[in-house]
C-alpha positions in Angstrom: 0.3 -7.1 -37.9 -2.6 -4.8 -39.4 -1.4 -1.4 -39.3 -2.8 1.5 -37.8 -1.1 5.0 -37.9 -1.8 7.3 -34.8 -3.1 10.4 -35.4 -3.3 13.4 -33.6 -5.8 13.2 -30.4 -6.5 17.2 -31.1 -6.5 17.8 -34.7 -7.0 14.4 -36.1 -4.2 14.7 -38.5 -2.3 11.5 -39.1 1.2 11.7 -36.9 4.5 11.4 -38.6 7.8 9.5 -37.2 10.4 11.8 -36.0 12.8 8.3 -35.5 16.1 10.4 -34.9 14.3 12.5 -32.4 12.2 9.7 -30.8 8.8 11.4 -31.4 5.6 11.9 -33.2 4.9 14.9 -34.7 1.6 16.7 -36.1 1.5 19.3 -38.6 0.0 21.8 -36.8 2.6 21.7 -34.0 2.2 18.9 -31.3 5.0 16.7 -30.2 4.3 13.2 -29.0 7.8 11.7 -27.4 8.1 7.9 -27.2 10.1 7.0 -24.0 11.6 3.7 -23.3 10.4 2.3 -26.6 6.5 3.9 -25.8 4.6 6.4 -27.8 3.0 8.8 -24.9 0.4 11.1 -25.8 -0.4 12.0 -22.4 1.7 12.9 -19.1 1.5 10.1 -16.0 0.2 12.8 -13.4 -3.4 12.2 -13.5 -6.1 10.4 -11.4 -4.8 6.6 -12.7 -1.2 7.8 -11.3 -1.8 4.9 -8.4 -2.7 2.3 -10.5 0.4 2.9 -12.6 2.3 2.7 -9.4 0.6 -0.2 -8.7 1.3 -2.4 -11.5 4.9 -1.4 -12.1 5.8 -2.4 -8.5 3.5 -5.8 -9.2 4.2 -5.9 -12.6 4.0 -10.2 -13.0 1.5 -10.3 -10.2 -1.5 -12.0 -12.1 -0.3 -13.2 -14.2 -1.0 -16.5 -15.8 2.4 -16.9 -16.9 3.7 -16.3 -13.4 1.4 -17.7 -11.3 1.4 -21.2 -13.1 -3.2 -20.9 -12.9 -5.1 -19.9 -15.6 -7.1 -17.4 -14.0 -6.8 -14.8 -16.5 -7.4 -16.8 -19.2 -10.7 -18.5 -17.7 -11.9 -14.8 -17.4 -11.3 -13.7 -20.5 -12.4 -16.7 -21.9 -15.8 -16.2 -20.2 -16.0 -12.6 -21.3 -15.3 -13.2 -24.7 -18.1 -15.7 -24.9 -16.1 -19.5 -24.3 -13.5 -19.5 -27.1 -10.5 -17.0 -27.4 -10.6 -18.3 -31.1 -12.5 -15.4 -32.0 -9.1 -13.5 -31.5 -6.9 -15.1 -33.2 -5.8 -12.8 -36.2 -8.3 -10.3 -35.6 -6.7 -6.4 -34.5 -7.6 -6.2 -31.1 -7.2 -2.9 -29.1 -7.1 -3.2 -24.9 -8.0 -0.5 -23.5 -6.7 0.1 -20.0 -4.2 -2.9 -20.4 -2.2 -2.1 -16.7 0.5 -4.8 -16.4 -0.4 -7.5 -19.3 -2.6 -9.9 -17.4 -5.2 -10.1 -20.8 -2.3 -8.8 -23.1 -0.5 -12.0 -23.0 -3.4 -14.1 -23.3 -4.5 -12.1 -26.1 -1.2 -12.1 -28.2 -0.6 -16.1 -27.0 -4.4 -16.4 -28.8 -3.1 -15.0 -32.0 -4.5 -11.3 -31.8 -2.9 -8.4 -33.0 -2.9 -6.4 -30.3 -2.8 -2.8 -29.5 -2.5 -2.0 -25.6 -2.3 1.0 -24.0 -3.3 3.2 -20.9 -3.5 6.4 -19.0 -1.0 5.3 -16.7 2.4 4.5 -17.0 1.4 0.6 -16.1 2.4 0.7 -20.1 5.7 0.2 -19.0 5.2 -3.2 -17.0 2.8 -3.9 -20.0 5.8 -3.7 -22.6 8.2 -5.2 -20.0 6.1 -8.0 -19.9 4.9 -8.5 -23.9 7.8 -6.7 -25.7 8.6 -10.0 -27.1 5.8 -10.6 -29.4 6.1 -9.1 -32.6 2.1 -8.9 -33.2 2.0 -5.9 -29.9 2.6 -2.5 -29.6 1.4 -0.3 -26.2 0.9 3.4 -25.9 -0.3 5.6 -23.1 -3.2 7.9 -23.8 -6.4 9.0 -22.8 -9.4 6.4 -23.4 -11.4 9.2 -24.5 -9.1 10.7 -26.8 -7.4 8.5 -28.4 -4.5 8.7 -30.9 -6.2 6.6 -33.7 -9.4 7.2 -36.4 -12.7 5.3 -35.1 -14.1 2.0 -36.6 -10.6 0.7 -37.0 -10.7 -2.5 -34.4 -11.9 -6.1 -34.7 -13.0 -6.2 -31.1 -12.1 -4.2 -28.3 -11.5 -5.1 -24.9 -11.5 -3.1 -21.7 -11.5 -5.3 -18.5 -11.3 -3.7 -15.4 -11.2 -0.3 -15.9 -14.7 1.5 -16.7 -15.6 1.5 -12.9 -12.2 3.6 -12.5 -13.0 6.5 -15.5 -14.8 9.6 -14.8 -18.1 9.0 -16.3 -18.4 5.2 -17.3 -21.4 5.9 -19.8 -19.3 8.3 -21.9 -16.4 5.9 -21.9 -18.2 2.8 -22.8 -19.8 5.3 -25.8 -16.2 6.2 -26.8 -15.2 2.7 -26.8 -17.8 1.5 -29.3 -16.8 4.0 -31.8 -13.9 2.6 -32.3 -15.2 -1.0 -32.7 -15.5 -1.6 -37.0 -18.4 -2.3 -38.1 -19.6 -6.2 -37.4 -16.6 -6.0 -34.7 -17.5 -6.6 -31.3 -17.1 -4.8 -28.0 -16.2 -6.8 -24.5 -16.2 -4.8 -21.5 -16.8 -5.4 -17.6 -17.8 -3.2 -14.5 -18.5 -3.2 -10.7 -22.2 -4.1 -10.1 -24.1 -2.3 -7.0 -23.3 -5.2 -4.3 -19.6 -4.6 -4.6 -18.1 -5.6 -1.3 -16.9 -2.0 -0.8 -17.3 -2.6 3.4 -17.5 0.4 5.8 -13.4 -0.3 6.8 -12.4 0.2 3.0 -15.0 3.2 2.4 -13.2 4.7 5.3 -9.3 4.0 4.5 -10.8 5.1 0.6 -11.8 8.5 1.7 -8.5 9.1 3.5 -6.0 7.9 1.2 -7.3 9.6 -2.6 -5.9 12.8 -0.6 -3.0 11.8 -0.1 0.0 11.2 -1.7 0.7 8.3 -3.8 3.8 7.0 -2.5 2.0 7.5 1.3 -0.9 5.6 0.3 1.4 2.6 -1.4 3.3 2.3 1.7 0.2 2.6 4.0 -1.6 -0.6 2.1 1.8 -2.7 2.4 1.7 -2.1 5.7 -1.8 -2.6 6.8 -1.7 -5.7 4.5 1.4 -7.0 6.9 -0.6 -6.3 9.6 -3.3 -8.1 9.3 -2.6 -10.7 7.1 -1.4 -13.2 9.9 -5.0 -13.2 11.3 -6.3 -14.0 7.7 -4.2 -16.6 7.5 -5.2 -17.7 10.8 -8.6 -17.8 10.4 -8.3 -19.3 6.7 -6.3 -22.4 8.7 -8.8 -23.0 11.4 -11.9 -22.3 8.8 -13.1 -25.8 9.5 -14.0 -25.6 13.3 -17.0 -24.4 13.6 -16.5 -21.7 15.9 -13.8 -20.1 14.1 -15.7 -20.3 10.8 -18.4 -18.2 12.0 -15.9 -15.7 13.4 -13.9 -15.4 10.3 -17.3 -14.5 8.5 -17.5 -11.3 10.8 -13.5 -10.4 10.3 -13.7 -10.9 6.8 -16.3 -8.0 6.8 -15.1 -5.7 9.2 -11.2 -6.3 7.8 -10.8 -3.9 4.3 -8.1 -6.4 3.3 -9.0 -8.0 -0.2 -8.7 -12.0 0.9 -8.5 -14.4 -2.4 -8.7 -17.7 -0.2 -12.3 -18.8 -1.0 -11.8 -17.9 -4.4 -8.4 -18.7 -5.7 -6.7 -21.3 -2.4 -4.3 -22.8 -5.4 -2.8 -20.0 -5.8 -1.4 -20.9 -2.6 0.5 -18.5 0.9 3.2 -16.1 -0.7 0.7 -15.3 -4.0 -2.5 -15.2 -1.8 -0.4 -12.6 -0.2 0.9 -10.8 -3.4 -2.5 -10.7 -4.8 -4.0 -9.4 -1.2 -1.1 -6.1 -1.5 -2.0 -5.7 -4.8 -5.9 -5.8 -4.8 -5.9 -3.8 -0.9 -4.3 -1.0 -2.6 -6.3 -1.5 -5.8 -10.1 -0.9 -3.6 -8.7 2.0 -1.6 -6.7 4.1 -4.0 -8.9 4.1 -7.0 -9.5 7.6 -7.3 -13.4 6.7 -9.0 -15.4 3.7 -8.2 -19.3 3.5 -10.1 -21.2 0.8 -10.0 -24.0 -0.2 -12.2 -26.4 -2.8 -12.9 -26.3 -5.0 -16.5 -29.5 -3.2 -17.4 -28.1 0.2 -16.9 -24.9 -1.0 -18.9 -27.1 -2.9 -21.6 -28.9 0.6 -22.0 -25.6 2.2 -22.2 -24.9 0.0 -25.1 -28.0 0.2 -26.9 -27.9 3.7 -27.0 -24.2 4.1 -28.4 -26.3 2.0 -31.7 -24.7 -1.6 -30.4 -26.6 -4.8 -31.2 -26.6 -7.9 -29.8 -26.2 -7.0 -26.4 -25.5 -9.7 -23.8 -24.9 -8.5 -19.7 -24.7 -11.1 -17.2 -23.6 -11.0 -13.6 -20.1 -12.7 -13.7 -16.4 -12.7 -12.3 -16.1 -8.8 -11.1 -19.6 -8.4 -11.1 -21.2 -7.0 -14.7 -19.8 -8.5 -17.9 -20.8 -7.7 -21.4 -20.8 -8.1 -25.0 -22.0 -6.2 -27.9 -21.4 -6.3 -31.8 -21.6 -2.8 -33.8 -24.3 -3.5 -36.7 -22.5 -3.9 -40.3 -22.8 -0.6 -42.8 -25.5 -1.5 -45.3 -24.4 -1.4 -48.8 
C-alpha cells in the first residue's frame, strides 16, 4: 500500500508516531491520539454526531457482504463509470466512508484505500474492514484534512456532500486532493428529493434535540408504522389498495425500500427502513442541487471532463483533474 504520511491539519507539518503513547505529534505542539487502533484528528461532538450514532448501532446494515445483494457494488459501479477495474491498485481516499458499505467494495476491487470521517462511524468502518491489509481509516474534518493535496488516484465521496455545510466548498476541497490526471467521483441530493411535508416536520423537531432522543424516536415511529407498510406492500396488487398506498407512502415520513429493493426481503426491508428514517430526519444539513449547478461547481475548481447525470440518489458525477504540463 502507497504511503501517505499525515500531516498536521493546522500547520501542515508532517506528523510524527508517538507508538508508546498512541499518538501523533506536530512540532509545533498538537497532539493527535489514535483510539481503538484510529488516528482522530477531530473530537465526535459535531453536527455528523447522529450519523455516527447511526452507523455504529447499524454498523453491517448495507452492506453487500451482509445482505447477500449487490446493491452497493451496482452503485458504485455506476458512479465509477461501469468497471471498478479502474480501482484496482490505484490509492483511493473515501471521504465520508460511515460504516464500509463502498470501503469493502473498494478494498475487494484491489484499491488502496484510505477511509475516514467526521464521525466516529470510523469505528464500524474499521470493525468492518480491519482485515484487509491495503486500508487504514481516520476521523477528520473533510475540509481540513490531515494529508498534502494532489496525493490520490481517485477520490470518492458518496453520500455525504448533501450533509456538509456548504457543498460547493467541499466538492472544491475534495478536488485538490485528487493528483493530477486522477479522478474525482462524487454524488448529491437533486431538487425533487422526496423530502414530504411529514419528514420536513419530524426534521425540524428532532436536529434540536438530543441525539439519543431522536435515535429512539425514529425506532419507534419506524415500529409504528411499519405494519401498515407492510400491509399495503402485501395487498399492492388490488387495485383499490394500490391507489391508497400511493397517498400513505406520501403522507408516511418512513423511508420504504419495497419498490426499489423487494429482495432484500421483510426483516432487512425493515433494517434498512430504521436506518434510512433516521438518516432523512436527523441530518443536521440537507442541499440539494441540480447536475448543472454541480458540473459548474466542478468546472470552476479547474476539473475536466465533467460528466453529471441524474442517477441512484439523485445527481452523480465524475471529473478528472487535468495532467501538469511538462
Amino acid at each position: 500500500m502507497t504511503k501517505i504520511d499525515f500531516i498536521c491539519p493546522t500547520h501542515k507539518n508532517r506528523l510524527n508516531l508517538d507508538e508508546k503513547k498512541e499518538q501523533f505529534v506536530c512540532d509545533e505542539g498538537c497532539i493527535f491520539p489514535i483510539i481503538n487502533h484510529i488516528p482522530r484528528f477531530v473530537t465526535s461532538d459535531n453536527y455528523a454526531k447522529a450519523f455516527g450514532e447511526q452507523w455504529k448501532y447499524y454498523q453491517k446494515t448495507q452492506l453487500d457482504s451482509h445482505t447477500g445483494r449487490p446493491i452497493s457494488r451496482d452503485r458504485l459501479e455506476r458512479l465509477a463509470g461501469g468497471d471498478l477495474s479502474v480501482v484496482a491498485g490505484k490509492t483511493v481516499l473515501e471521504a465520508g466512508c460511515g460504516a464500509g458499505r463502498f470501503t469493502e467494495i473498494l478494498l475487494q476491487s484491489g484499491a488502496n484505500v484510505y477511509a475516514t470521517d467526521l464521525s466516529e462511524a470510523v469505528e464500524a468502518n474499521y470493525d468492518n474492514c480491519k482485515s484487509k491489509p491495503n486500508y487504514l481509516v481516520f476521523q477528520a474534518n473533510l475540509l481540513s484534512l490531515p494529508i498534502a493535496i494532489d496525493q490520490f488516484d481517485m477520490v470518492f465521496c458518496i453520500g455525504v456532500i448533501q450533509h456538509t455545510p456548504n457543498p460547493e466548498e467541499t466538492i472544491n476541497t475534495l478536488c485538490k486532493y485528487v493528483k493530477p490526471g486522477g479522478m474525482l467521483v462524487i454524488d448529491h441530493y437533486p431538487y425533487n428529493y422526496p423530502f414530504t411535508p411529514s419528514r420536513k416536520f419530524l426534521r425540524n423537531i428532532l436536529i434540536k434535540t438530543p441525539h439519543s432522543f431522536s435515535f429512539k424516536f425514529c425506532r419507534t415511529l419506524v415500529a409504528f408504522l411499519w405494519p401498515m407498510h407492510r400491509f399495503f406492500w402485501k395487498h399492492r396488487n388490488q387495485l383499490l389498495i394500490k391507489n391508497m398506498r400511493k397517498g400513505f407512502i406520501e403522507l408516511s415520513p418512513i423511508v420504504d425500500y419495497h419498490d426499489n429493493y423487494a429482495e432484500l426481503g421483510p426483516d432487512l426491508l425493515y433494517a434498512w427502513a430504521m436506518l434510512d428514517t433516521h438518516d432523512t430526519l436527523t441530518d443536521f444539513y440537507k442541499h440539494l442541487r441540480t447536475k448543472e449547478e454541480i458540473a459548474n461547481t466542478l468546472k470552476i475548481a479547474g476539473m475536466q471532463s465533467i460528466e453529471t447525470i441524474y442517477a441512484g440518489n439523485g445527481v452523480e458525477a465524475r471529473a478528472r483533474k487535468p495532467k501538469k504540463r511538462k
